[in-house]
N, C-alpha and C positions, 0 to 999 in steps of 0.2 A: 526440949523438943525430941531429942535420942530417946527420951524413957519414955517419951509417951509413943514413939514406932515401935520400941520395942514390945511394951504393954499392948499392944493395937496386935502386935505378930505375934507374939504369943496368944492371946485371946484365939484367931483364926486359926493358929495349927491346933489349939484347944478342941477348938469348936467343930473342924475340922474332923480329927480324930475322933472325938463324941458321935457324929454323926456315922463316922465307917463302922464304928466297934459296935454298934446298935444290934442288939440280939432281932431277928425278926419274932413276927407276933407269934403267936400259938396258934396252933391249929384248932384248939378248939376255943379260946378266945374271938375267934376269925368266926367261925362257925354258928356260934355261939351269938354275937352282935347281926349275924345275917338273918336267924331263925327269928330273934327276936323284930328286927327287921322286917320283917318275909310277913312276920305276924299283924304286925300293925299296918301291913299297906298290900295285905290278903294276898301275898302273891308265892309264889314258889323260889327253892334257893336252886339255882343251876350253882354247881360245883365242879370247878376245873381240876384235874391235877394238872402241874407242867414243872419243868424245868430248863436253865436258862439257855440248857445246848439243843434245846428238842425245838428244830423248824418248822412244825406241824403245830404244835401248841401255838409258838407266833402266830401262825398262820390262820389258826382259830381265832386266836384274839382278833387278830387283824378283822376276818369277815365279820363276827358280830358284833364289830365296833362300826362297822363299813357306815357311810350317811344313811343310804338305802333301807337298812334294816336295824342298825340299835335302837331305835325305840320300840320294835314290836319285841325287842329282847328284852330293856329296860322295862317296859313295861308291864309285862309277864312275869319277872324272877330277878332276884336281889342276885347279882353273878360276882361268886365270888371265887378264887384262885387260890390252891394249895400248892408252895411250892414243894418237890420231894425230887429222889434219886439224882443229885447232883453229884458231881463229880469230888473229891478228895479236896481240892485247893479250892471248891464253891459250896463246897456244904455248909457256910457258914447263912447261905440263902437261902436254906428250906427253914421251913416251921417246923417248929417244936410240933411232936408228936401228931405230924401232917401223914407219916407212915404209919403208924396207929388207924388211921380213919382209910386210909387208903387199902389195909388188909381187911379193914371192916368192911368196907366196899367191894370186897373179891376183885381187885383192879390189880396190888403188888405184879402179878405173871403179866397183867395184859398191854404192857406197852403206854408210852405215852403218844398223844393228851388222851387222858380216860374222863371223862366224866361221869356225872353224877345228878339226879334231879330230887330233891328231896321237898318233899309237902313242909310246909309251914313249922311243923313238930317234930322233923326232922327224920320222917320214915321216908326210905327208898322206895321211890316210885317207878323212877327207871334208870340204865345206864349205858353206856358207849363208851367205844374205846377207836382210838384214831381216829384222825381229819374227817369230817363229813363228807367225804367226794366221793365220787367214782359210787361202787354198789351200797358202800355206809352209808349215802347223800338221803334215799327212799327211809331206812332205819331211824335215822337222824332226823328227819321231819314228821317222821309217825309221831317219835316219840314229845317232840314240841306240839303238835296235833294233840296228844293224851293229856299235857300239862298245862295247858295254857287257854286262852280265849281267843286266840291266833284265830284271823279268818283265812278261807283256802285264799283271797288275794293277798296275805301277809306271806303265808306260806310258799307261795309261788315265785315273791320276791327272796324270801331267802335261797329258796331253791335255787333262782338262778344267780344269787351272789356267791354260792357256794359254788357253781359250777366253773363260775371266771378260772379259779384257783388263782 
């Protein structure tokens, strides 16, 4: 009975450890599985940057996860999240060569959460940088208006979940 707790507690700090040490995916692995994605179910990729200490990024996620409005997101674009610019003792949370796409993106200078909206084949259609509130909110909805099948009553409810903050 001791060998078999022990075996039992070894296994979990095993398993444990395996799952901490887990390199994240690749940036363009990530990219890559959405285009194809995006491809098969005709929709566009909305591409996030964030990082774990940027409350503005949350705070995106948050709204277009909100009840209200994730499916007219979902529905429109395969959303997927790059992590970058973490800090020294969290950099072990960005993707691999997630800053690579992100200078491709002319975003590096412009703060985060930046995003990104890219057609099916992976051409930039449009981009944004910072929380959609305040005078970004007008920006921020054109550009969902340009990309998507959004009607102005989809649009208006984002509009005002964006506005809550």
């Amino acid at each position: 009975m001791n060998q078999k707790m022990k075996l039992i507690t070894l296994l979990f700090i095993a398993t444990v450890f395996t799952v901490q040490t887990k390199a994240q995916n690749s940036a363009s692995s990530i990219l890559e599985n959405a285009l194809i994605k995006a491809k098969a179910e005709n929709k566009n990729v909305f591409l996030k940057y964030s990082a774990s200490w940027c409350g503005w990024c949350k705070k995106l996620d948050e709204q277009m996860k909100n009840d209200s409005c994730k499916s007219f997101f979902d529905s429109n674009y395969v959303i997927v999240t790059l992590v970058v610019n973490e800090s020294k003792k969290n950099r072990h949370l960005e993707n691999p060569g997630a800053t690579d796409f992100l200078r491709k993106h002319k975003g590096e200078d412009k703060g985060l959460p930046f995003w990104v909206i890219l057609d099916n084949t992976g051409v930039l259609i449009e981009k944004g940088r910072g929380y959609p509130g305040g005078w970004r909110l007008r920006r921020f909805i054109t550009s969902l208006k340009k990309t998507s099948n959004l009607t102005e009553e989809n649009l208006n409810i984002i509009e005002e979940i964006f506005l809550l903050k």
